[in-house]
N, C-alpha and C positions, 0 to 999 in steps of 0.2 A: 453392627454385627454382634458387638458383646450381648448388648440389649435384646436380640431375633437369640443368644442364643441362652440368654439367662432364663427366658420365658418357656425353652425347650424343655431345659434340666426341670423347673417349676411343673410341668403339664407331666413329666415322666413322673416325678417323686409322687403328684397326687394321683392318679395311674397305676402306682406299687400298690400304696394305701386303699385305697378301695378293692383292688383285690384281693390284700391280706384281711378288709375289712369283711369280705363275699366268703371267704376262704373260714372263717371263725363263726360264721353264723350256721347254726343247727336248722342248715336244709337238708333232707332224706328225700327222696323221689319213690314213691312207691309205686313200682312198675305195673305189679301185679292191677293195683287199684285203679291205676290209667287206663287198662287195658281191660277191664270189666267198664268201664264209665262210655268205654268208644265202642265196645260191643254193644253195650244197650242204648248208644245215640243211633247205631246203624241198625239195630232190631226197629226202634220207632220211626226211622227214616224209611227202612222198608216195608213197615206196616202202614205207616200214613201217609205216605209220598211215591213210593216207586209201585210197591203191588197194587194200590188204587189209579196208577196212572197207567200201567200194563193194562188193568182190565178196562180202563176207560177205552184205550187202543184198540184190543181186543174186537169191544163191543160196536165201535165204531167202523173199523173191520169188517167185522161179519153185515154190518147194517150195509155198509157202501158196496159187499161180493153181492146181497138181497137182492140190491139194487141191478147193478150188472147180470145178474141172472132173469130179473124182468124183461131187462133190455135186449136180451140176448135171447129169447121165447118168443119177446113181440115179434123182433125183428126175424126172426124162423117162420112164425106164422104167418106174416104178410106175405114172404119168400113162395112158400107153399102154398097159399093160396089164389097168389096170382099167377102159379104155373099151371095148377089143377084146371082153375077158371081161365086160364090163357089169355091174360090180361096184359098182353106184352104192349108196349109203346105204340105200336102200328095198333092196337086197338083201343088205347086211351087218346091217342091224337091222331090228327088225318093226314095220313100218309098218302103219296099217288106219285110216281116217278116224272120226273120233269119231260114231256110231253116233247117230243122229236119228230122227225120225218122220215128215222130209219129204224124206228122200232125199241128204241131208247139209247140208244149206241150214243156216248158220250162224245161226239164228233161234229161239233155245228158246222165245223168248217167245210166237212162232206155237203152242208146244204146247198139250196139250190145259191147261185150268184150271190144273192141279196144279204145274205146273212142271217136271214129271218130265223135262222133257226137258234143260231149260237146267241141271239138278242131273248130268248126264253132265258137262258142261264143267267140267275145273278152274276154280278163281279162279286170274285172271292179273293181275299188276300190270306196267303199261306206263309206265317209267321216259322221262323227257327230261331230261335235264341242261340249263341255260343258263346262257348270261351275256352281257349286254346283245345279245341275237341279234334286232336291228332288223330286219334284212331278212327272216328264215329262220323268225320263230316262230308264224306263220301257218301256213304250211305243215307244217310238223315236228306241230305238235295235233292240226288238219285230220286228217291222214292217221293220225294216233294214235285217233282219235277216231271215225274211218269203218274202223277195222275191224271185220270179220265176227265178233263173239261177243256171246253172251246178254251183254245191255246190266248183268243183274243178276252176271254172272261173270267181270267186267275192269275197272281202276280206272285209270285216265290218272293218273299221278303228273309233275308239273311240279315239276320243283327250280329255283327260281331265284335265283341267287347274282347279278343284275346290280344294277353298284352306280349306273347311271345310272336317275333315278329317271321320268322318262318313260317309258322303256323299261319298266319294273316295272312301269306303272299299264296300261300297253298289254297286255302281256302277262298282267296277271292281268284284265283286262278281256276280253278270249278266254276265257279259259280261263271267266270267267261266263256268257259267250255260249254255247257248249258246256253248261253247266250246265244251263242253262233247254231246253235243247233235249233232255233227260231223259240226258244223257252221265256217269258217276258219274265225275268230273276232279277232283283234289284239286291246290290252287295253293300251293306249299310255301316257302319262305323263310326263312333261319336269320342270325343276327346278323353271321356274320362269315364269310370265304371258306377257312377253317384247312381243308388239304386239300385245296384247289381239288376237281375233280370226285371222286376216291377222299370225299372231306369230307362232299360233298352226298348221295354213294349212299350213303354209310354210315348218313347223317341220314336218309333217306329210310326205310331202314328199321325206324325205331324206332317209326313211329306203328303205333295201335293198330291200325288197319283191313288194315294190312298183316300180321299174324299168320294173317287166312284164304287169303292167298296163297301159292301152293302155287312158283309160274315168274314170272319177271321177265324180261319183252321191252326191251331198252335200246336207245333210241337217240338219236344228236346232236341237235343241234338243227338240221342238213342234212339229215337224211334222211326219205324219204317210204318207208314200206313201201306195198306193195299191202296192199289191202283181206283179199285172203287168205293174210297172212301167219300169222298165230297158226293157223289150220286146217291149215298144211301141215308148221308147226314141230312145235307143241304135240304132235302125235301119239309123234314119238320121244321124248319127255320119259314122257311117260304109259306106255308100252307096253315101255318101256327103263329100267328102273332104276339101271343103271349108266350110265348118262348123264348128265352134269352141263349140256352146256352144246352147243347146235346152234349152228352159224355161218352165218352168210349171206351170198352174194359181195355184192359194191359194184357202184352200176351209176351212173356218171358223166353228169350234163345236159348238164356247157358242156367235155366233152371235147373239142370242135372250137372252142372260141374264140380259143386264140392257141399256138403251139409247146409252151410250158409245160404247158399242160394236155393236151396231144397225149403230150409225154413222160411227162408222170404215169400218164397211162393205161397207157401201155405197160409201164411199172414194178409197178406195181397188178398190171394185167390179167395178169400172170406169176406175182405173187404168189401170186393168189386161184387159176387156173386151175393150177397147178403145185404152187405152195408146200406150202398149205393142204390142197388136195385129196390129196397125197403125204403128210402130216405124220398126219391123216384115217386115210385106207386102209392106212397099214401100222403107228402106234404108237396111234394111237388118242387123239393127241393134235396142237396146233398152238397158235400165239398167241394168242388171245382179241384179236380187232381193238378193242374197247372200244367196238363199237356194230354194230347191225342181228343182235344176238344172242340166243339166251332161255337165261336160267339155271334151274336148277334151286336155288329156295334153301335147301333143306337141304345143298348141295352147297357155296355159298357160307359159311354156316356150319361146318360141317365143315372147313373151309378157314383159317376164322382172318379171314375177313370183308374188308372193304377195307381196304388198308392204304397210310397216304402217306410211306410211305420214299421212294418214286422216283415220275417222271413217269409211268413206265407199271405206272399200276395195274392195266391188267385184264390186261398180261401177267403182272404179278406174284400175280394172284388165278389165272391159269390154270394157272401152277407150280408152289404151293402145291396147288390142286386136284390137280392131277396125278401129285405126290409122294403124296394122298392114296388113289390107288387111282382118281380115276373117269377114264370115258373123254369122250372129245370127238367130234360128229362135224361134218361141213361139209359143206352142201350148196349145191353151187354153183350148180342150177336154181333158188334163190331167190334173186332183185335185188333190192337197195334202191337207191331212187333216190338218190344225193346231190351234191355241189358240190367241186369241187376249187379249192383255191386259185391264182390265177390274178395277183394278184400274186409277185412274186419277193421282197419283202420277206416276206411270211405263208409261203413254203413253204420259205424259210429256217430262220423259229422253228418248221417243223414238222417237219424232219427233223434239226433238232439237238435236238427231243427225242424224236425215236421214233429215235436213235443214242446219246445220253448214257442217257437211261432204260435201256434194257435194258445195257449195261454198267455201269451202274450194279447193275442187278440182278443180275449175272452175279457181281460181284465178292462181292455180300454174301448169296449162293445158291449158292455152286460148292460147298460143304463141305458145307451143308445137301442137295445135293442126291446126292453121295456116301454120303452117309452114312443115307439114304431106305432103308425095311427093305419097305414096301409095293408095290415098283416092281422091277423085274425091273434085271440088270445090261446088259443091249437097250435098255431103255428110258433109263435110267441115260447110256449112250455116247449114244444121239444128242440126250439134252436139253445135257448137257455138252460135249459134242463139235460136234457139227452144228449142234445149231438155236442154240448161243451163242457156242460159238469161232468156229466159219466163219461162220455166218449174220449176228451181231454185231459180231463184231471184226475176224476174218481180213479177210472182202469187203472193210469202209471201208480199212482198212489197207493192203492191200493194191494198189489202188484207185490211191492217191493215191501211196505209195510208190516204186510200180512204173512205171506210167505216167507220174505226173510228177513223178518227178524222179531216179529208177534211168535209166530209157533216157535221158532227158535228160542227165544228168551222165555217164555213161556215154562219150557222144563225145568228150569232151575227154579220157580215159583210151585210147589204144592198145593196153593192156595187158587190158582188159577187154574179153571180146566175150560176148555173148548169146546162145544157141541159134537158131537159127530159127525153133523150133518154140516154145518160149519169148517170140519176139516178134511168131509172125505166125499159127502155125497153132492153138494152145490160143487166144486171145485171141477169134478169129474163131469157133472153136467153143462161146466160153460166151456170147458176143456172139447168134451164131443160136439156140442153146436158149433165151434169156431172150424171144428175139422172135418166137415162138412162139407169146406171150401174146396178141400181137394181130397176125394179118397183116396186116389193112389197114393197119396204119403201118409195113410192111416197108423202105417207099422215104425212111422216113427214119430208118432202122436207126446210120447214120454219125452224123447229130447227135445221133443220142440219146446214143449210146458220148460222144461229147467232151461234152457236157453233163454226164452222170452222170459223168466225173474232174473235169469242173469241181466238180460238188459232194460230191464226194469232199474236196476240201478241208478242208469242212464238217463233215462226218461223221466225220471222223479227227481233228480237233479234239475233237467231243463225245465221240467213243467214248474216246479217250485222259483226259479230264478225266473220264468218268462211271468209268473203271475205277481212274481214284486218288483219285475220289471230291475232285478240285480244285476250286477255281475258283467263280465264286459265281451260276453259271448252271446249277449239276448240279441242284439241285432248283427251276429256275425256270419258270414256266410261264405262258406268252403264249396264249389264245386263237384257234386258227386265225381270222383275216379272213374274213366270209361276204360276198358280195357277192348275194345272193336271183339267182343266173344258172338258180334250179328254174324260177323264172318264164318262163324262153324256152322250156321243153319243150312243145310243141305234143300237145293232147290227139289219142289214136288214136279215127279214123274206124272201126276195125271194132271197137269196143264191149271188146275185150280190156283196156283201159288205164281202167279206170272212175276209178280213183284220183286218175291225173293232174286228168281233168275235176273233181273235187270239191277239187282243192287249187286250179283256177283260182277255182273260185266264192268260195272262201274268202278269198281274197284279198283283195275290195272290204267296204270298212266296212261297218259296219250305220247306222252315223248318218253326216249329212253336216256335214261340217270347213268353216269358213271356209279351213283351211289343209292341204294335202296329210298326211294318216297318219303317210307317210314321206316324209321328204325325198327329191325327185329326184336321184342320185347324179351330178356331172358331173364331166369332166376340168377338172386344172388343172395348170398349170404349171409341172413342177417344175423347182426349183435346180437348175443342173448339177453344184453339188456336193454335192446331197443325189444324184445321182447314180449318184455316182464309189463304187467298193467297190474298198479300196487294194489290200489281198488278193489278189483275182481279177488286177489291175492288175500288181500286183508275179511272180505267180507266171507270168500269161502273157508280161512282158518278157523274164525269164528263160527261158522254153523256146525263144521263138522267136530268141532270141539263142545257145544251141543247134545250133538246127535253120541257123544262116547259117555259126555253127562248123563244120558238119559237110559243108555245103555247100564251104567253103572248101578245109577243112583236113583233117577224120578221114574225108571219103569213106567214110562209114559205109552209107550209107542210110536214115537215119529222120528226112531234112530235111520231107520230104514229113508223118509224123503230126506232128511238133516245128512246123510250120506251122501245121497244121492246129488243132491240141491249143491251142497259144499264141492264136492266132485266137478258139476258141472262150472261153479266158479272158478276154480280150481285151471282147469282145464282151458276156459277162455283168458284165466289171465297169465296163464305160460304162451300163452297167442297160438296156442294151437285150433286155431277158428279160422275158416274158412283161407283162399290161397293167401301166400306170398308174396306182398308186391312187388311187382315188376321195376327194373332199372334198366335202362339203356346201356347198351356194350359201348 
């Protein structure tokens, strides 16, 4: 002890001495001079390093909007010309209704004894994926279930993967109701959710009864097809053999319920009416939306089957296919009713994976698809080029780069200036071609633009993590939110809409509950800090602090979008976007 504390007092005394020794040497600090040496290391910093890597940005920028404004002309003028020329589907491939004995009435079983009629009909199997879908799985069977084919030549396939066990007893409880009603419905369920939906489709195909199935019609557990959906599909399957897969446009219930779903549509509605329809009529190929579609499953086979590398499986089974030789077509005079999500939390987890997914797929497909011996080098350029460089990555990139935070940063640079046509006139022209899609919501063409860089944010987050393959959200997968908003569509008075009417009736129990089916959905009250989204918060402080810089100071003139744009951040991340979700009383 003496000794631990002889060594103490020793270590203090030399301790004193050196700071009396610090304490007597002639150091001065000259403040002034420090502070001239860091101004002129950050003048060289900004002259050699930051204003040269703004304009690298910049240029890069404007090169990749060049780019998207090509793509965005091409794809108008194929649009346009194969409406002019009426070049639709029925006259690129051979269409002819499946051939009956009562005039095409989807009814074999009206034939004569023998059945000779209903044996024309392929076997069709009509897939629904689920998982705990409370609101929607009514309607989604209904409608699976009331379509027009020989009752003996279609099989209702319900996969359901929900791990809430009411929900389960509900839904295979329909699906017996259906049964007794002479509907051949098979209620499917497997131990674990490996795969999420690619999981369940893959499962679905293994049973035996599916071997006489020739086409698999898919869809969500949102969508309602009409009644004569398979009579208007099925024929290009049959009569086309190089056809793997017909697509069907999306037709939205509660697209008038709040801004969000007003913008969704408008995004959508350009997809399907442009995208699709262009991707269609000149490669003979497009995305595979993953629902309101029929496959051909020898095609699906051929293909190497579903696979859960990434979130989007059925873009990644229509790559595959596509690499394999077959064509795709898309016809957009066919609507499926469905539901867009209308909370802003659900269309969050929905476009961070329909942006990580396909970067994702891009990354671990770009060689494979190179190096494809069965596909032309036409077709080669725009799966690589177009529909995944620009379409996938460029656009989010671009998006968010550009708009927030190139012209933003830009003002407080003097040395950097912008084209004109770079910030006002390209901008404005891929801005009108997209809105296009839908003129009725022309007059809110301006919030749609500062919304979409709002979630631009979003999407260049995923796109960047699915292409390095980061982060532990690339293969993660949340269920869109259904909130049953089919139920507001009002049945049509002139007889055209029989569908809808049969998905109202379907609706109401067959037995009566001491306690409502489904819980009544009400508002509540949320935290304002369940709220608050720091992000959107932090990104919109920064621009519109900007836009007052440029007001003051760089007399640029982009205080006016820098306003705007910040507002719009602003504004989505106090959550005041689209409804409130719902909680159970």
């Amino acid at each position: 002890m003496d000794a631990a504390g002889g060594g103490g007092g020793a270590m203090s005394i030399i301790g004193e001495e050196a700071a009396r020794l610090w304490a007597e040497l002639p150091v001065r600090v000259d403040w002034a001079s420090v502070g001239a040496q860091c101004a002129w290391a950050a003048s060289r910093a900004r002259a050699v390093v930051v204003v040269p890597a703004v304009r690298l940005l910049v240029f890069v920028s404007l090169a990749m909007t060049v780019m998207i404004l090509v793509e965005k002309l091409f794809v108008c003028a194929v649009c346009l010309a194969v409406r002019a020329l009426r070049l639709g589907p029925d006259r690129r491939y051979r269409w002819e209704p499946i051939a009956t004995g009562d005039g095409g009435k989807a009814a074999g079983d009206e034939e004569s004894g023998d059945g000779g009629g209903a044996a024309k009909y392929p076997m069709v199997l009509v897939q629904i994926p689920m998982y705990n879908e409370r609101e929607v799985y009514k309607l989604s069977i209904g409608a699976a279930c009331a379509l027009e084919w020989p009752a003996e030549r279609f099989v209702v396939q319900v996969l359901d993967d929900s791990t809430d066990p009411v929900v389960k007893d509900l839904v295979e409880m329909e699906c017996n109701r259906w049964m007794s009603k002479g509907v051949n419905i098979k209620y499917e369920v497997r131990g674990n959710r490996k795969g999420y939906k690619a999981g369940a489709l893959k499962e679905g195909l293994k049973h035996d009864y599916v071997k006489d199935c020739q086409y698999i019609a898919m869809f969500d557990a949102d969508f309602q097809p009409e009644s004569d959906f398979l009579l208007r599909t099925i024929p290009f399957l049959v009569h086309n053999p190089e056809i793997a897969l017909v697509q069907t446009r999306w037709k939205f219930v509660n697209s008038d319920e709040c801004l969000l779903t007003r913008f969704q549509e408008m995004s959508l509605d350009y997809h399907f009416k442009y995208e699709q329809e262009a991707g269609s009529s000149v490669y003979s190929f497009f995305g595979f939306n993953g629902t309101a579609g029929v496959w051909r499953i020898s095609a699906i086979n051929d293909a190497g089957g579903w696979k859960d590398r990434t979130t989007v499986e059925d873009m990644d089974l229509a790559v595959r296919a596509m690499l394999k030789g077959w064509k795709f077509v898309y016809v957009g005079d066919i609507k499926v009713k469905s539901e867009l999500p209308s909370t802003f939390k659900a269309y969050r987890f929905q476009q961070h994976r329909w942006s990580c997914g396909p970067a994702n797929l891009f990354k671990k497909m770009m060689v494979e698809i190179l190096e494809s011996k069965k596909v032309s080098l036409w077709s080669k350029i725009h799966l690589w080029y177009d529909f995944f460089f620009v379409g996938k990555v460029a656009a989010h990139t671009v998006t968010f780069i550009y708009y927030c935070f190139a012209i933003p940063v830009s003002v407080l640079f003097p040395e950097i200036q912008i084209p004109l046509w770079g910030v006002v006139y390209i901008p404005t022209v891929i801005t009108l071609l997209k809105a296009l899609g839908t003129p009725s919501s022309f007059h809110l063409v301006i919030l749609w633009v500062l919304f979409e860089n709002v979630m631009s944010l979003h999407r260049i987050k995923a796109a960047v993590s699915g292409l390095l393959d980061a982060g532990g959200r690339v293969n993660e997968w949340v269920v869109t939110e259904k909130l049953g908003d089919a139920n507001k569509t009002k049945p049509s008075i002139n007889g055209s809409d029989s569908v809808q009417v049969i998905d109202i009736k379907i609706t109401e129990p067959d037995v009566k509950l001491t306690e409502p089916l489904v819980p009544k959905l009400v508002k509540r009250q949320t935290r304002f800090w369940e709220r608050y989204h720091c992000s959107e918060l932090f990104v919109g402080t920064c621009i519109i602090l900007c836009g007052c810089y440029d007001v003051f100071y760089a007399k640029k003139g982009y205080y006016i979008f820098l306003f705007l744009q910040g507002t719009a951040f602003l504004v989505t991340g106090f959550g005041y976007v689209g409804t409130l979700p719902p909680s159970t009383a």
